[in-house]
C-alpha positions as CSV (number, residue, x, y, z in Angstrom):
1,X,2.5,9.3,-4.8
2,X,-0.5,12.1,-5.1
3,X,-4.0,12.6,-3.8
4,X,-6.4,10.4,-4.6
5,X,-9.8,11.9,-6.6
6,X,-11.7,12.5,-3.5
7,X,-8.7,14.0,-1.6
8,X,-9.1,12.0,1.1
9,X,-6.0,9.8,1.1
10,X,-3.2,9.2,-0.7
11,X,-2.5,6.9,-3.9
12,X,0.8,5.3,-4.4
13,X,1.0,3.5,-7.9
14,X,3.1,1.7,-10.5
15,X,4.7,3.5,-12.8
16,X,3.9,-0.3,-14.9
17,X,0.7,-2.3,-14.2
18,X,2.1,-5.3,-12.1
19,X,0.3,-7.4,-9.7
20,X,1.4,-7.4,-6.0
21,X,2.1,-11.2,-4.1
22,X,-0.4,-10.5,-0.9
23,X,0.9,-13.1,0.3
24,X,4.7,-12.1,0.7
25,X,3.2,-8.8,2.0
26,X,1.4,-10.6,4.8
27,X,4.6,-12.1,6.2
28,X,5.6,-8.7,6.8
29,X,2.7,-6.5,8.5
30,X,0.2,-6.5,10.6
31,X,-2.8,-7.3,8.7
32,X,-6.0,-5.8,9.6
33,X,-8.5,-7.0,7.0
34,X,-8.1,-9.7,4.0
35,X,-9.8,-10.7,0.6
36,X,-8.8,-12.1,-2.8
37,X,-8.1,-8.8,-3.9
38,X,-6.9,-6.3,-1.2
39,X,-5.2,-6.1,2.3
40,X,-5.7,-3.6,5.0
41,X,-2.5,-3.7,6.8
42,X,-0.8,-1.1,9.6
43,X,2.3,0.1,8.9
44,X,4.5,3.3,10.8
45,X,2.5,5.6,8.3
46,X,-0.9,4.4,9.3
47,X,-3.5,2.1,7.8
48,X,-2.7,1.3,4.3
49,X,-5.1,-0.7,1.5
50,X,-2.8,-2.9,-0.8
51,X,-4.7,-3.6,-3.9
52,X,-3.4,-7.2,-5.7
53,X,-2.7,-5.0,-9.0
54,X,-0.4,-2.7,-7.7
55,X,-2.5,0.7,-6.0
56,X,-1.6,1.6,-2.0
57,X,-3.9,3.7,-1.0
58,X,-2.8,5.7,2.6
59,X,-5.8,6.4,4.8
60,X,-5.0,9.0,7.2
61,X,-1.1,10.1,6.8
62,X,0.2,13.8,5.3
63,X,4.2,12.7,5.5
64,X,5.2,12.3,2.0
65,X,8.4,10.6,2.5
66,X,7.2,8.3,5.3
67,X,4.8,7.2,2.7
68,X,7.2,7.2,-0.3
69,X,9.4,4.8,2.4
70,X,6.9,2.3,3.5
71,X,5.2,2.4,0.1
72,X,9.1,1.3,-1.2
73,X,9.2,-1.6,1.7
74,X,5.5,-3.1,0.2
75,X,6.7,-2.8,-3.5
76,X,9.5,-4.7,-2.7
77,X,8.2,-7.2,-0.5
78,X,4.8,-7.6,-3.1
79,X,7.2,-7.9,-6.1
80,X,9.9,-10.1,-5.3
């Protein structure tokens, strides 16, 4: 988990290039935008863009270890 480039959210990434099941992560949150590639879902930490290989993106959150927690609860739902 560390600042993205721009400083404007955090990225949560892979420490191995895998590709996330979208559709297993749908079952489980509330999803606020959808295409091929990406979700937009809302989660206890905020917004939160799910990219299909692997990158979580957190819009508008500063707590770490909520983010480290929910971005646990994606990778394990996206992976399995």
């Amino acid at each position: 988990l560390a600042k993205c480039k721009t400083k404007a959210a955090y990225s949560a990434k892979l420490k191995q290039n895998r590709k996330l099941d979208l559709i297993k992560i749908k079952d489980h949150y509330e999803i606020l935008m959808e295409t091929p590639i990406l979700l937009l879902i809302k989660t206890e930490a905020g917004e939160v863009i799910v990219h299909a290989h692997g990158e979580l993106l957190f819009k508008k959150c500063n707590d770490v270890s909520l983010m480290e927690k929910v971005a646990e609860g994606i990778y394990e739902f996206g992976l399995n």
